[in-house]
C-alpha positions as CSV (number, residue, x, y, z in Angstrom):
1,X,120.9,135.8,113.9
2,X,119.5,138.2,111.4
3,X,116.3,139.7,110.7
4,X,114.0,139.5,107.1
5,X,116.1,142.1,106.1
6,X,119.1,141.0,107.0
7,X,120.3,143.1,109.7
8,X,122.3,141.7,112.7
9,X,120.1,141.0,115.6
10,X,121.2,142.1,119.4
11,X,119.3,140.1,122.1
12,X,118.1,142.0,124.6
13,X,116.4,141.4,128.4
14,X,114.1,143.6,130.0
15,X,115.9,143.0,134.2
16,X,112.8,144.8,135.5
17,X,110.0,142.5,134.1
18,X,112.5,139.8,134.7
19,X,112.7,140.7,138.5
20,X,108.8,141.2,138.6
21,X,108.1,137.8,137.3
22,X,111.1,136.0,139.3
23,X,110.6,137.6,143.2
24,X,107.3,135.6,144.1
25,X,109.1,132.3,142.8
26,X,112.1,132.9,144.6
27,X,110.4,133.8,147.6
28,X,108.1,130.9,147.3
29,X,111.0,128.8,146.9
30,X,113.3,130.2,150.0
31,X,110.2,130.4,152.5
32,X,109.9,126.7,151.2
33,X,113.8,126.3,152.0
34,X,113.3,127.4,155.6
35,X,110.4,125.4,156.2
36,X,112.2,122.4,155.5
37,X,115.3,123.2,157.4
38,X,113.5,124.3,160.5
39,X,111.3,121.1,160.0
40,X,107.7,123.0,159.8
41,X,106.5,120.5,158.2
42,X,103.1,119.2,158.8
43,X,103.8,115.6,159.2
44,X,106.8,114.0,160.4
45,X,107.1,111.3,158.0
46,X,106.8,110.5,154.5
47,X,102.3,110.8,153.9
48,X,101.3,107.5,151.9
49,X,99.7,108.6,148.5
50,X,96.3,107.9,149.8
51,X,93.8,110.0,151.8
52,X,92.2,108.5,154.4
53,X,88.3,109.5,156.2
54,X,87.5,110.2,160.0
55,X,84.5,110.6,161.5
56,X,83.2,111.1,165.0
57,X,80.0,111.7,166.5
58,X,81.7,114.0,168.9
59,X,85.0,115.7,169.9
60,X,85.7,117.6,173.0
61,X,89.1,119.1,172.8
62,X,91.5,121.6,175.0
63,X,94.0,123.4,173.9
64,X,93.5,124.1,169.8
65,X,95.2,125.4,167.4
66,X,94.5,125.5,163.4
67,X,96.9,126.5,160.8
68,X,98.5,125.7,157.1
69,X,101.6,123.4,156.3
70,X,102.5,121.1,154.0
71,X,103.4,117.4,153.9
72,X,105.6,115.5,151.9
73,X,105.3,112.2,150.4
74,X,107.9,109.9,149.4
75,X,108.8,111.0,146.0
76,X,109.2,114.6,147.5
77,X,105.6,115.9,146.5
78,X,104.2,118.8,148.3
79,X,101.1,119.1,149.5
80,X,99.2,121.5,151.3
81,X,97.3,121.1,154.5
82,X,95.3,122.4,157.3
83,X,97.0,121.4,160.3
84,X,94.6,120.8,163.5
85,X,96.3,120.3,167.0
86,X,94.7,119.7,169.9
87,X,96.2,118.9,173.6
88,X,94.0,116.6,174.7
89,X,91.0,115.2,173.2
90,X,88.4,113.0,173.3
91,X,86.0,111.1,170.8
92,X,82.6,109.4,170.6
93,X,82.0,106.7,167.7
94,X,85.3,107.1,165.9
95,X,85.4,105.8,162.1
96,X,88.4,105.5,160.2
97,X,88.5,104.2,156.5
98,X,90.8,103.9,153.4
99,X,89.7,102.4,150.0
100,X,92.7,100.8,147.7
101,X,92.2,99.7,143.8
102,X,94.0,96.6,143.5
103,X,94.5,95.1,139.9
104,X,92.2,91.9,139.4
105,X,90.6,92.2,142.8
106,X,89.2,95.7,142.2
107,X,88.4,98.1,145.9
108,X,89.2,97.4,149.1
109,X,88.5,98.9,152.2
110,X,90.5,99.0,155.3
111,X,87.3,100.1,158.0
112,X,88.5,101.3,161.8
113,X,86.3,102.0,164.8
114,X,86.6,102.8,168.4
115,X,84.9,104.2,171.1
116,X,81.9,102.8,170.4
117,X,80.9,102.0,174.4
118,X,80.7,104.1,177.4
119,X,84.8,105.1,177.1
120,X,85.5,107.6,174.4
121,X,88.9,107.4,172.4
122,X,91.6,109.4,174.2
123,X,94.4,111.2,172.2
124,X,97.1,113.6,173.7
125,X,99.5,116.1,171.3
126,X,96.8,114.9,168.5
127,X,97.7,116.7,165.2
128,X,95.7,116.1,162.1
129,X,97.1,117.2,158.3
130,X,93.2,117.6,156.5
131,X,92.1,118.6,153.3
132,X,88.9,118.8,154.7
133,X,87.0,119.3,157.7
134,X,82.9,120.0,158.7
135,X,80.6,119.7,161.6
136,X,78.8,121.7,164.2
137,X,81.8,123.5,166.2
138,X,82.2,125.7,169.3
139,X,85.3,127.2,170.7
140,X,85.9,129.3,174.2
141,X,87.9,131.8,174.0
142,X,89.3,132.1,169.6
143,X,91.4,134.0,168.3
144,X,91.1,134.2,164.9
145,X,93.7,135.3,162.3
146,X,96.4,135.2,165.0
147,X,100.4,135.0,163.4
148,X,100.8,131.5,163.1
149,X,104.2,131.6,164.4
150,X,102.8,132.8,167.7
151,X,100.4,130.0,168.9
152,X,100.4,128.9,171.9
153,X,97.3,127.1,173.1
154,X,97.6,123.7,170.8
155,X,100.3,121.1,172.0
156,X,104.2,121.7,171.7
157,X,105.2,122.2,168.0
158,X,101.3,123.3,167.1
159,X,102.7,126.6,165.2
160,X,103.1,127.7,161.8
161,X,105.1,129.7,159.5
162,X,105.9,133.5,160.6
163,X,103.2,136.0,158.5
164,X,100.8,133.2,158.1
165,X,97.4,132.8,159.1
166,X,96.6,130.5,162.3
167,X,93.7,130.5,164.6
168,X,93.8,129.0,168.5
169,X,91.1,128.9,171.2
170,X,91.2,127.6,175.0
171,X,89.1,124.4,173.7
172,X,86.9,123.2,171.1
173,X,83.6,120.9,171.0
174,X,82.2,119.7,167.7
175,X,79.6,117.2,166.6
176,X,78.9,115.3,163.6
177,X,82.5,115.6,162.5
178,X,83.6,114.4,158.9
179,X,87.2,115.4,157.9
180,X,89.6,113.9,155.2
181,X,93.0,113.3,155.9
182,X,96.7,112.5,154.8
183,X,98.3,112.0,158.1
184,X,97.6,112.3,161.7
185,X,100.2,112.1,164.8
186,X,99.7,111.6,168.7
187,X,101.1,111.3,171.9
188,X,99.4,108.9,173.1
189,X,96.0,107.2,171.0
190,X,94.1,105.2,173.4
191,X,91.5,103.0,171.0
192,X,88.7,101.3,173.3
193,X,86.3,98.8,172.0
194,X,89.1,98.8,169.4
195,X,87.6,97.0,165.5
196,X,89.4,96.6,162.4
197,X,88.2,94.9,159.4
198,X,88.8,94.8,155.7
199,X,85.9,94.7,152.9
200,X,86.3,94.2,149.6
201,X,84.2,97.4,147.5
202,X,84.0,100.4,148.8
203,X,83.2,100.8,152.3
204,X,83.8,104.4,153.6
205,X,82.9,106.4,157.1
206,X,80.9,109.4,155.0
């Protein structure tokens, strides 16, 4: 290749400004690589490509833990999450709800509830993958900004990624809770006065 004046170009590459703008991507990438291959990530199975809503008029919890992950859906997409685990738990007035477009038919909502009565919905090893969470909370005993890696209040397998943030506390009450989800995993889910129906339009919990 040669120049306007016809000299002989030599290509050349700057390895320091290469380096600089290649380490964060390949560090990204391999603490990505060990996530996988220690299986830290959030879910255990493949999250649909729909986020779904919970809500709760109350949750009394022991043994929490908070921290970030990702999930993964089916065609390999990432996506981050803040992972809440909770040993034991249990929930007033629980609403669950999905909206799907359909072609021709238009929105449809899938609408869950439970624990409606006297007995609360029961969950043990409860982990929730959210993109969003509020409410009025209160926590015994937190410890904020704790090494993810080193919790050890939540359930078995409530732990992060070594370096990253993660928070913990002996238990956890909140009230008015809204959160948005992609995938949540129990134990054991005990669902009384248990009520599922489907509406067409959109029918959401908040």
């Amino acid at each position: 290749m040669k120049d306007a004046h016809g000299r002989k170009l030599t290509g050349r590459t700057s390895w320091r400004r290469f380096a600089v703008l290649c380490v964060p991507g390949v560090a990204a990438t391999a603490a990505l690589a060990i996530a996988l291959a220690n299986g830290a990530l959030a879910a255990s199975f493949a999250v649909s490509g729909q986020q779904f809503k919970v809500s709760a008029s109350s949750l009394d919890g022991d043994g929490f833990a908070q921290y970030g992950s990702v999930d993964r859906n089916a065609r390999g997409k990432l996506i981050p999450v803040a992972v809440t685990a909770i040993k034991t738990a249990e929930m007033n007035n629980l609403c669950q709800s999905v909206v799907t477009d359909l072609p021709v038919i238009g929105s449809i909502s899938l609408n869950l509830t439970a624990g409606t009565g006297k007995k609360p919905v029961q969950a043990t090893d409860l982990f929730v993958d959210a993109t969003q969470l509020s409410g009025n909370a209160s926590f015994n005993k937190i410890e904020i900004g704790r090494d993810a890696s080193t919790l050890d209040k939540g359930p078995k397998g409530g732990q992060g990624l070594q370096d990253l943030f993660g928070q913990q506390a002996d238990d956890v009450h909140i009230t008015k809770l809204k959160q948005t989800a992609w995938a949540t995993n129990a134990g054991k889910f005990r669902l009384s006065n248990l009520s599922m129906k489907v509406n067409k339009g959109t029918k959401e919990c908040f």
